[in-house]
C-alpha positions as CSV (number, residue, x, y, z in Angstrom):
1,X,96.3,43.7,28.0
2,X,94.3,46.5,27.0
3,X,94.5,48.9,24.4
4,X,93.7,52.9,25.2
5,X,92.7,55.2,22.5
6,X,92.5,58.9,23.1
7,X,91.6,61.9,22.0
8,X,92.5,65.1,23.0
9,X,93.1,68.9,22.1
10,X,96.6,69.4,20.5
11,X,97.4,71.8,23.2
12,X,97.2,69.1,25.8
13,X,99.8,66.5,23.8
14,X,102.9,67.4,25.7
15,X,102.0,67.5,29.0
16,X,99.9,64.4,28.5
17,X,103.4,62.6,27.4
18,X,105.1,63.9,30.3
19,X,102.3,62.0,32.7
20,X,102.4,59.2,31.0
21,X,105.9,58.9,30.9
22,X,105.5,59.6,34.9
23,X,103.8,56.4,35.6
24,X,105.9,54.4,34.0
25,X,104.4,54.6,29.8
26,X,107.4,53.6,27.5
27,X,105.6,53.5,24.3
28,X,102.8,55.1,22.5
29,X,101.5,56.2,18.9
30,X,100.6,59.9,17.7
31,X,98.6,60.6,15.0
32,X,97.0,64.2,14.1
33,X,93.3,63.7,13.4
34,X,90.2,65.8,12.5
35,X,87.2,65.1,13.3
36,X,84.0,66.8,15.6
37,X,81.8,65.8,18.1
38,X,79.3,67.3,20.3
39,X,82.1,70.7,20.1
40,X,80.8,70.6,16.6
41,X,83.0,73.0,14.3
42,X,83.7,76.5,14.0
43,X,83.5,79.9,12.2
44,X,86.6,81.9,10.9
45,X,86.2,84.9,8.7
46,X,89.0,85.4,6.1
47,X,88.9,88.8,3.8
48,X,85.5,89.6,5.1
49,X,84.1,85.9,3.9
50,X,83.0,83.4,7.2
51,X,83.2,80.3,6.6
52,X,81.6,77.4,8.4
53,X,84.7,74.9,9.4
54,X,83.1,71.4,10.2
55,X,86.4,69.4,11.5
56,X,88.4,70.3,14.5
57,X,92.0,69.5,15.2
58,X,92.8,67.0,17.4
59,X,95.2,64.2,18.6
60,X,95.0,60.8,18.5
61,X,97.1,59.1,21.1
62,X,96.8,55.1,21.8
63,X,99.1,52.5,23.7
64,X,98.6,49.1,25.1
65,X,99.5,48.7,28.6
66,X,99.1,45.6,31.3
67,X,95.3,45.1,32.7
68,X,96.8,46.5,36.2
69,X,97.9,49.6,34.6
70,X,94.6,50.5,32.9
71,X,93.1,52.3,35.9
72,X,96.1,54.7,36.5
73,X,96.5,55.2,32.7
74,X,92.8,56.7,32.3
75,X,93.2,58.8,35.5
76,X,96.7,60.4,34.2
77,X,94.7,61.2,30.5
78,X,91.7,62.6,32.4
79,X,94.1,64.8,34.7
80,X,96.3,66.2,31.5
81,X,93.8,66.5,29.5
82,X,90.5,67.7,31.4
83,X,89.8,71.5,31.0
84,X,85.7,71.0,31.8
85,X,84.9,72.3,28.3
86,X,83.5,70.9,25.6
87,X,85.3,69.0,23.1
88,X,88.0,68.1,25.5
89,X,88.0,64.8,24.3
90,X,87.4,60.7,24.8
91,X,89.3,57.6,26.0
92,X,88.4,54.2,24.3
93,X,89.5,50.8,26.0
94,X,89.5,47.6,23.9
95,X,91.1,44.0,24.5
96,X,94.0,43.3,23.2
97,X,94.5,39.1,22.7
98,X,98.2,39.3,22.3
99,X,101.7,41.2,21.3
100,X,104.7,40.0,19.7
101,X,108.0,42.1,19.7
102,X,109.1,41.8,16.3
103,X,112.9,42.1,17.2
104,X,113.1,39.2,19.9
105,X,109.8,37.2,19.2
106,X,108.9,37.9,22.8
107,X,104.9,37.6,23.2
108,X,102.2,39.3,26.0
109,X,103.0,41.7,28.1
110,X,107.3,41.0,27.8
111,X,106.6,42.6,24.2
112,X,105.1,45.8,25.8
């Protein structure tokens, strides 16, 4: 099993859970995070003042899926999420040594 990590602009979220959901995805977990990268931040002027804003919106989205599914998963993130731009986002992979349904006790990839 392997977990995926992404992150992605906001405007790409529900398209990106409509692909998923496509190949088969039945679980996943949302969080709205800030942070920048090489898209560094931006300038917005309010009354006349610019500020400088260092953190950019974005969306964490991660899941664990089977090892056979990892391939397709990435391809589906890269395809709703790409726009060729800068700051469009990452995708992290890590192991995952196990996974137990709380509700039935059941373990591996039965808990998924």
């Amino acid at each position: 099993m392997k977990k995926i990590e992404t992150i992605i602009r906001p405007s790409k979220l529900d398209l990106l859970i409509d692909r998923l959901e496509g190949i088969g995805i039945k679980g996943m977990n949302i969080f709205e995070v800030k942070g920048y990268g090489a898209q560094k931040g931006h300038e917005e002027m309010y009354r006349g003042v610019t500020y400088h804003i260092r953190l950019r919106e974005k969306i964490r989205v991660e899941m664990v899926v089977s090892d056979d599914m990892v391939e397709k998963v990435v391809d589906t993130i890269i395809e709703a999420a790409k726009t060729g731009n800068v700051g469009d986002g990452k995708i992290f992979i890590s192991p995952v040594e196990d996974a137990i349904r709380i509700r039935t006790g059941e373990k591996g990839e039965a808990a998924l």
